[in-house]
C-alpha positions in Angstrom: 125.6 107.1 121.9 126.6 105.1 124.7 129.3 107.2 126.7 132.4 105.4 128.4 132.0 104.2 132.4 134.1 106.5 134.5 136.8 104.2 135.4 139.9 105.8 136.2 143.1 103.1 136.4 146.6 103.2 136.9 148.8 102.4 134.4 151.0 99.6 134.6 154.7 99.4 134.8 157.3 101.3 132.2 157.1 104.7 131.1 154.7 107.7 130.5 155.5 110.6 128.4 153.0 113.5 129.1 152.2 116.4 127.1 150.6 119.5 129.5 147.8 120.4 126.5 146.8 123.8 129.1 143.3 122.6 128.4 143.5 123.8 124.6 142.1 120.5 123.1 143.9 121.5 119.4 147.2 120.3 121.3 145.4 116.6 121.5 145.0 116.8 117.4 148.6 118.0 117.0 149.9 115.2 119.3 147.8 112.8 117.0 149.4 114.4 113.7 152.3 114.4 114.6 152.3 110.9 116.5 150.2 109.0 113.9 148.4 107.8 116.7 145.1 106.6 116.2 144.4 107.8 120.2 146.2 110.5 122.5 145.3 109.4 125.9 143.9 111.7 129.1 145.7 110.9 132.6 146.0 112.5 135.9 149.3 113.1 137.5 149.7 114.4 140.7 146.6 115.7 140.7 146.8 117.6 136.8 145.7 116.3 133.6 147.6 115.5 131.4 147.7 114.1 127.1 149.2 110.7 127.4 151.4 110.6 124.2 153.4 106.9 124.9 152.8 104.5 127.3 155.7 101.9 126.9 158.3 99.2 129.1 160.6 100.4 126.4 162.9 103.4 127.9 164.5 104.4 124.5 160.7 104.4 122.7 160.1 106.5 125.4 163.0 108.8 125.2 162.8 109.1 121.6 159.4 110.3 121.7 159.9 112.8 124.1 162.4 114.1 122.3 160.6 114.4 118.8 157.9 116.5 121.1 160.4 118.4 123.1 162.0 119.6 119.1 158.3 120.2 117.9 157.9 122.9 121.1 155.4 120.6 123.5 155.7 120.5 127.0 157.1 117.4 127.3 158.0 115.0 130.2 158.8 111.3 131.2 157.4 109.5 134.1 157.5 106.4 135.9 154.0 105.2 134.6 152.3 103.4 137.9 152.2 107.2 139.1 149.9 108.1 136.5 146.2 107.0 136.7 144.8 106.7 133.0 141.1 108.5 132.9 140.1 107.9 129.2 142.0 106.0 126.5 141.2 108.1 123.8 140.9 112.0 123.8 137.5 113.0 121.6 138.7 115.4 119.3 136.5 118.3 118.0 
């Protein structure tokens, strides 16, 4: 298997909502469960990583789905997104 370059970027503008997983990779399954995702993002911010749940320009998508995480118990913010430097797209799941 051909493993990912290491090629860290910044998101772009709009909004991040991050989920702080405590390095327990379960969370990253439960954020795809419960998201229907087909991918749970891994960012840096301010130096911590980070589960990227949404990444949108839309400020109510983003409210709405920090607030069905906030209700489920995750530890749950919103962020201005260039702040937040996207290291892989997809979280591998065990």
């Amino acid at each position: 298997a051909v493993s990912q370059p290491y090629n860290p970027q910044p998101l772009g503008r709009g909004y991040a909502v991050l989920v702080d997983y405590f390095n327990n990779p379960q969370v990253a399954a439960e954020l795809q469960q419960l998201l229907q995702q087909q991918s749970v993002g891994l960012v840096s911010y301010q130096q911590r990583p980070y589960l990227l749940a949404e990444f949108t320009e839309n400020q109510n998508t983003a409210k709405k789905v920090l607030q069905t995480l906030s209700d489920r118990g995750f530890w749950v913010f919103m962020v201005d997104a260039p702040g937040v430097i996207l290291l892989r797209s997809q979280v591998t799941i065990p």
